[in-house]
C-alpha positions as CSV (number, residue, x, y, z in Angstrom):
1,X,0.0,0.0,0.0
2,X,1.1,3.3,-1.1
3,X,0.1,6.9,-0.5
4,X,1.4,10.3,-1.9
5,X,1.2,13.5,-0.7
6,X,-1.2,15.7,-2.4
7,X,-1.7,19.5,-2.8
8,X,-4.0,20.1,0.1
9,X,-2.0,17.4,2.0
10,X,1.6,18.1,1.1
11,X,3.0,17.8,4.7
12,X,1.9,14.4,4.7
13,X,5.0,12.8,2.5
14,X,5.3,8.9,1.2
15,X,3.5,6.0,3.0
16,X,4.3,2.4,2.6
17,X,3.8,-0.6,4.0
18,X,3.3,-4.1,2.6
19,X,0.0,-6.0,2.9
20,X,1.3,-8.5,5.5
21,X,2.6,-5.5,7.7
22,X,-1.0,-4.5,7.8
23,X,-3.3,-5.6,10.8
24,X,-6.0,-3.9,10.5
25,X,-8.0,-1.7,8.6
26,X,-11.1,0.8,9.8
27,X,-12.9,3.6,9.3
28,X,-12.4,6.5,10.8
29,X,-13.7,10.3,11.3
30,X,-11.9,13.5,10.5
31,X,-10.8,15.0,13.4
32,X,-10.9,18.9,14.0
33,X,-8.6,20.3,16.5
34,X,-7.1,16.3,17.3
35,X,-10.5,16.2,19.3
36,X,-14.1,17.1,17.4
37,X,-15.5,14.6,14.7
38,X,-16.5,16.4,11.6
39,X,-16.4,14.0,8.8
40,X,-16.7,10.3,8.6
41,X,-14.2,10.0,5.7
42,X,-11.3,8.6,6.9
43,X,-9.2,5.5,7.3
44,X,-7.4,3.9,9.8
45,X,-4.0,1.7,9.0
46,X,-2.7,-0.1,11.8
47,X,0.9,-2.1,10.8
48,X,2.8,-3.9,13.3
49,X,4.7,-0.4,14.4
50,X,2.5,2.5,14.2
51,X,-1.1,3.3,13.0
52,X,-1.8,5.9,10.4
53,X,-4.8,7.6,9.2
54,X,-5.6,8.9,5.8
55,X,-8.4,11.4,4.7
56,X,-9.9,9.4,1.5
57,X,-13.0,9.9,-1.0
58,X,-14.9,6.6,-1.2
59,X,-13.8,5.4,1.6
60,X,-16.0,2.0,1.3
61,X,-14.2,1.1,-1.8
62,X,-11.0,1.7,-0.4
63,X,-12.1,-0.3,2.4
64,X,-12.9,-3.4,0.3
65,X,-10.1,-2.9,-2.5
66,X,-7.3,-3.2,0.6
67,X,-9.3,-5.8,2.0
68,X,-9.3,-7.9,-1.1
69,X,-5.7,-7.4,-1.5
70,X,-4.9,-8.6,2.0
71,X,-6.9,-11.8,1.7
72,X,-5.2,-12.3,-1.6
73,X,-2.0,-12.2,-0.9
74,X,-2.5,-14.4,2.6
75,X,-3.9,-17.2,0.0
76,X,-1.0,-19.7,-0.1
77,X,-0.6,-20.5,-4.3
């Protein structure tokens, strides 16, 4: 999983982590101030070191596509 910094985000730099570092995956509201919910259009990453959270549109799909990749790639071949 990979996730650039954008224009409105550009503090935000490179994030990386491979699918099996991944534990979970939720979703998560925009916080104002660190401390007031204002938008439910977040995600949650939690790898085995730290947990991240990204501000997203379609935040369902992303849900499922990360999902999908996750149960993928734990399939042995």
């Amino acid at each position: 999983m990979v996730s650039l910094s954008s224009r409105l985000y550009p503090a935000m730099g490179i994030f990386a982590a491979r699918l099996e570092d991944i534990l979970s995956i939720t979703k998560y509201w925009t916080l104002f101030l660190g401390i007031f919910p204002i938008a439910p259009n977040s995600i949650s990453v939690k790898t085995h070191k730290e947990t991240f959270r990204f501000v997203v549109w379609k935040k369902r799909e992303w849900l499922l596509a990360i999902d999908a990749l996750r149960s993928a790639n734990a399939q042995p071949e």
